[in-house]
C-alpha positions as CSV (number, residue, x, y, z in Angstrom):
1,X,265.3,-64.9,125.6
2,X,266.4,-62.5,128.3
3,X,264.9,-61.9,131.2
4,X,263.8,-58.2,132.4
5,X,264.2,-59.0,135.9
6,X,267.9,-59.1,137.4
7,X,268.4,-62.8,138.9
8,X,269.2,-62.5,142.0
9,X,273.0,-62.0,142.9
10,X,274.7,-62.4,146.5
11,X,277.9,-60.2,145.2
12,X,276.2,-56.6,144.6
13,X,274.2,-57.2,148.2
14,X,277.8,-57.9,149.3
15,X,278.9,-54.2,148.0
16,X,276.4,-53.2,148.8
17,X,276.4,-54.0,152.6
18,X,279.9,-53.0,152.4
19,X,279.8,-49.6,150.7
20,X,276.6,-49.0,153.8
21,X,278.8,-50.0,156.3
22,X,281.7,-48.0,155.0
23,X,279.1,-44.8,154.3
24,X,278.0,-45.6,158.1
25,X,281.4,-45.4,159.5
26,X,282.6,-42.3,157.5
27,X,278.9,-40.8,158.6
28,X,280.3,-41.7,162.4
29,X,283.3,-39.8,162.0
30,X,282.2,-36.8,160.5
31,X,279.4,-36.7,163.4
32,X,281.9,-37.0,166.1
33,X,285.1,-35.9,165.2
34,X,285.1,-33.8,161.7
35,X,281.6,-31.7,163.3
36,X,283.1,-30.4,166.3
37,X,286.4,-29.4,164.7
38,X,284.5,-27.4,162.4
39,X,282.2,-25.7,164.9
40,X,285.5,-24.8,167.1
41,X,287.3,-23.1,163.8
42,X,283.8,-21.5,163.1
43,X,283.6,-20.2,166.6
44,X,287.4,-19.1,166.8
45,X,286.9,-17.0,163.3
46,X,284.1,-15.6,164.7
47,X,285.6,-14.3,167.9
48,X,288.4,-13.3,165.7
49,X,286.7,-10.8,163.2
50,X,284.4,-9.7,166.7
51,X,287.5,-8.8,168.4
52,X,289.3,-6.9,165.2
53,X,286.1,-5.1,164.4
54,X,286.0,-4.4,168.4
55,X,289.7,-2.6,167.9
56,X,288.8,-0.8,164.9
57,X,285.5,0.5,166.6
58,X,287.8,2.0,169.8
59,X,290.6,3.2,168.0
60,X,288.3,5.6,165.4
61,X,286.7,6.2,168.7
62,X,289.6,7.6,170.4
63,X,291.0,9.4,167.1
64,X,287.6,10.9,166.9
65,X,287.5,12.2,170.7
66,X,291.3,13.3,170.2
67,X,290.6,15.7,166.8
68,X,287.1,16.6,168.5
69,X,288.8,17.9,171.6
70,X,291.7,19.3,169.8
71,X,289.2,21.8,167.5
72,X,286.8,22.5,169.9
73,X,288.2,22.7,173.5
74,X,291.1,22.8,173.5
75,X,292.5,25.0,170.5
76,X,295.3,23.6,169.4
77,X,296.7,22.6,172.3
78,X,296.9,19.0,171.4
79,X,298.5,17.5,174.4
80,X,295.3,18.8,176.8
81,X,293.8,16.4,174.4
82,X,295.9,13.7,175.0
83,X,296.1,14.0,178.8
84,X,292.4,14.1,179.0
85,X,292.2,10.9,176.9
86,X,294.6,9.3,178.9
87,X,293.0,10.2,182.6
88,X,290.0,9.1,180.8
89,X,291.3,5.7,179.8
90,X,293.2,5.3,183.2
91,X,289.6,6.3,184.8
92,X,288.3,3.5,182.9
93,X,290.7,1.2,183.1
94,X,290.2,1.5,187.4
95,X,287.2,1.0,187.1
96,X,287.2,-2.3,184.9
97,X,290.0,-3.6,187.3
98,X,287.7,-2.7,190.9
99,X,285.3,-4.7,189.2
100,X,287.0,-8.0,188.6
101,X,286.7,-11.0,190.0
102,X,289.6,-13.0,191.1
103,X,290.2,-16.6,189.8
104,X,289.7,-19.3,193.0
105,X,293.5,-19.8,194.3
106,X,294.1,-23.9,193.2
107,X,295.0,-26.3,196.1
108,X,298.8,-27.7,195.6
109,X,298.6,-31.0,194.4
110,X,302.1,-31.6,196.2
111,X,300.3,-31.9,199.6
């Protein structure tokens, strides 16, 4: 006759502490060192499409104030165009650098 329930069998708890243990550890890693890695490479794309979508958004910018200076103020007379961009972007460029704040000088670590 054969019995329905398995007899009990110290090799499968055996695997079966050892695949747990190994699924632990592998769970361990992926916590502490895959998880991270992946959230930095997330966060770096990120940036990365922000700051191309950023350049894109001022260049079409500054071709749109060029071509709408150049029809309407100016008359085809591009370069008043192009000097008013640039006294523009040279006003705001001042204006950005007044307002930054200088990194703390670090002590020499020779003293």
């Amino acid at each position: 006759m054969s019995e329905t329930s398995p007899t009990p069998d110290h090799e499968p708890d055996l695997v079966d502490r050892a695949l747990g243990t190994l699924d632990h550890a592998l769970d361990i890693v992926h916590d502490k060192v895959l998880r991270p890695i992946l959230l930095a490479g997330r966060t770096l794309a990120f940036i990365f499409v922000l700051f191309l979508v950023g350049l894109v958004l001022v260049s079409v910018l500054i071709i749109g104030i060029i071509r709408l200076f150049n029809v309407y103020l100016f008359a085809n007379h591009v370069w008043l165009s192009y000097a008013l961009v640039g006294v523009l972007s040279l006003g705001a460029g001042l204006v950005i650098w007044r307002r930054r704040r200088p990194l703390p000088q670090r002590k020499n670590q020779h003293d």
